[in-house]
N, C-alpha and C positions, 0 to 999 in steps of 0.2 A: 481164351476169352479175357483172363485178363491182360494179356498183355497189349489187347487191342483199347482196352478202358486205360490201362496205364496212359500210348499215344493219342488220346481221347484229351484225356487229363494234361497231360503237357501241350498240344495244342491251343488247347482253352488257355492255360495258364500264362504261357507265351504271347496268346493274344492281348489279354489284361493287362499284361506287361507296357504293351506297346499303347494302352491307355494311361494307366499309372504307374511307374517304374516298382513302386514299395508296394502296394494292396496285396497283389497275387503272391510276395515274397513272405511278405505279414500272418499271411491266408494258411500258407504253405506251413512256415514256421510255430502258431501255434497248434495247428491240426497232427502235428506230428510230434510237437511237444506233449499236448494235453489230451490226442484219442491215439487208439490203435490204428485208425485209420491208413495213414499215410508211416511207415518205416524208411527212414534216410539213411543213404548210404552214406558212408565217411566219400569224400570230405562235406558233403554235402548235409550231414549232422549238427553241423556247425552251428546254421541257423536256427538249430532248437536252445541253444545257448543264451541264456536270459540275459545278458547283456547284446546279444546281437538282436534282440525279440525289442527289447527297450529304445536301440536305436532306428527299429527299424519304425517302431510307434512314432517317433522324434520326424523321421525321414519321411513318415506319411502327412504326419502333421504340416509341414515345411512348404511337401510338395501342392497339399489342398490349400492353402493362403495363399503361397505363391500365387499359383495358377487364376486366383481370383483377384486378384491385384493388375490392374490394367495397364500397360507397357510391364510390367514385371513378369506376364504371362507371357509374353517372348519369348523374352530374356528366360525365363525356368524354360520355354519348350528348346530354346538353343542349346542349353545345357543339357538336356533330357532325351535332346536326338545322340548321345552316347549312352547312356545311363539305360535307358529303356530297352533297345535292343541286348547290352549286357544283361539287364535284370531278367528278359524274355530268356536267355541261351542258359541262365544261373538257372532258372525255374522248368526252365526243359529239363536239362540234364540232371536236376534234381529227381524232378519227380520221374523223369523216362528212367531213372535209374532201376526203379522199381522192377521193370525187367534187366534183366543181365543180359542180353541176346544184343542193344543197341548200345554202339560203339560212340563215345564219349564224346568226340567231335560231332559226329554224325547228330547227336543229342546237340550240342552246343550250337554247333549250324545252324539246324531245323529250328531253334528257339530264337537266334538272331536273326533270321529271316523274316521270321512270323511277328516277332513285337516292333522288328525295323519296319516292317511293313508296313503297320498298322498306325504308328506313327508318323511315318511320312506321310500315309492318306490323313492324319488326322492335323500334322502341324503345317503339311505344305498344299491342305487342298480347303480341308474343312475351316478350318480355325479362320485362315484370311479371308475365304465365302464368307464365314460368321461377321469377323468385324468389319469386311465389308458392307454388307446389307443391313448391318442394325447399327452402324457407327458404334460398335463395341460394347453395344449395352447390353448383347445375344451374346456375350461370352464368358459369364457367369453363370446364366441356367446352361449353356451347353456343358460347361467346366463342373457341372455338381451333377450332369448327367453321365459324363463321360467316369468320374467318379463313381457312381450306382452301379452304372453296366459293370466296371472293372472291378468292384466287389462283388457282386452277381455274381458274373460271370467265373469269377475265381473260388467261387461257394461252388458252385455247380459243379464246376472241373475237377476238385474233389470229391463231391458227395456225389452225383449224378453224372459222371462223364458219357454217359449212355447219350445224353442229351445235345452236349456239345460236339457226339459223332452223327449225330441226326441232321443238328443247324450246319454243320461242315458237307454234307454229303449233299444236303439240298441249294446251299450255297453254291459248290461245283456242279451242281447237275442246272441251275438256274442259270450260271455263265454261262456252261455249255448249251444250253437252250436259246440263249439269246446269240450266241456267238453262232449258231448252225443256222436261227430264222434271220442275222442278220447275212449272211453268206447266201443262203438261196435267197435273198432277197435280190441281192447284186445282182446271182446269177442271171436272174429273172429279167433284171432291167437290162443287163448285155446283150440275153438275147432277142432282144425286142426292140 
């Protein structure tokens, strides 16, 4: 069981990722610095390291101004389509570490997929929706929402990973529901 709350937890975490590169790293880093909670493996220890903890305060700071700053919110999401995906595969294999049974890439993979992903839908679908339809003035409350979720979410993924295997499973079973009534829908109008 835990090693299904461990994939639990990195899922989440790698998701937030792909919201805010630093939050989930920040999240990770003092939870395993200051509780028993969360135990890092080398090298992934590192980040309990009060200079890595200080810059990563510096790196959250950075990225919430940015991001509120209008044409400069681009500009940080162009840079941040590298960074975020990294920071999602850092925060995987971080915390998948947790179990020993999943192979280090495999970890790395699964966390760049999942924070790449989450950012592409958020910088190449959401974001432009946004400052399209409100001429840019919707991209500040989305940018302080997208902020919440990814602290949330990155609290929970530690403390509550039970929860993030819950919203993940109905997620998949709600694709697949829509993906199966759109199919027999098809089928329906073929045969007709």
């Amino acid at each position: 069981m835990e090693a299904l709350m461990g994939v639990f937890s990195a899922f989440g975490l790698a998701t937030s990722a792909g919201l805010n590169a630093y939050i989930p790293l920040l999240v990770v880093a003092l939870v395993a610095r200051y509780t028993e909670l969360i135990k890092l493996n080398q090298p992934w220890d590192t980040l309990t390291n009060g200079w890595v903890i200080a810059l990563l305060i510096v790196l959250v700071l950075v990225e919430f101004f940015a991001d509120k700053l209008p044409a400069v919110n681009h500009v940080n999401d162009a840079i941040q389509t590298f960074v975020r995906p990294t920071a999602g595969a850092i925060v995987f294999a971080a915390s998948a570490q947790v179990i020993s049974d999943v192979h280090p890439v495999l970890a790395l993979s699964a966390g760049l997929l999942v924070a790449g992903g989450v950012h592409a839908v958020k910088s190449l679908a959401v974001r432009p929706a946004v400052t399209a339809t409100t001429a840019g003035v919707g991209n500040v409350p989305v940018s302080m929402l997208e902020d919440f979720v990814s602290t949330v979410l990155s609290i929970l993924a530690v403390l509550i990973p039970i929860i993030i295997g819950s919203v993940l499973i109905l997620v998949i079973s709600l694709i697949g529901w829509r993906y199966w009534r759109r199919h027999k829908s098809s089928d329906l109008q073929t045969a007709a």
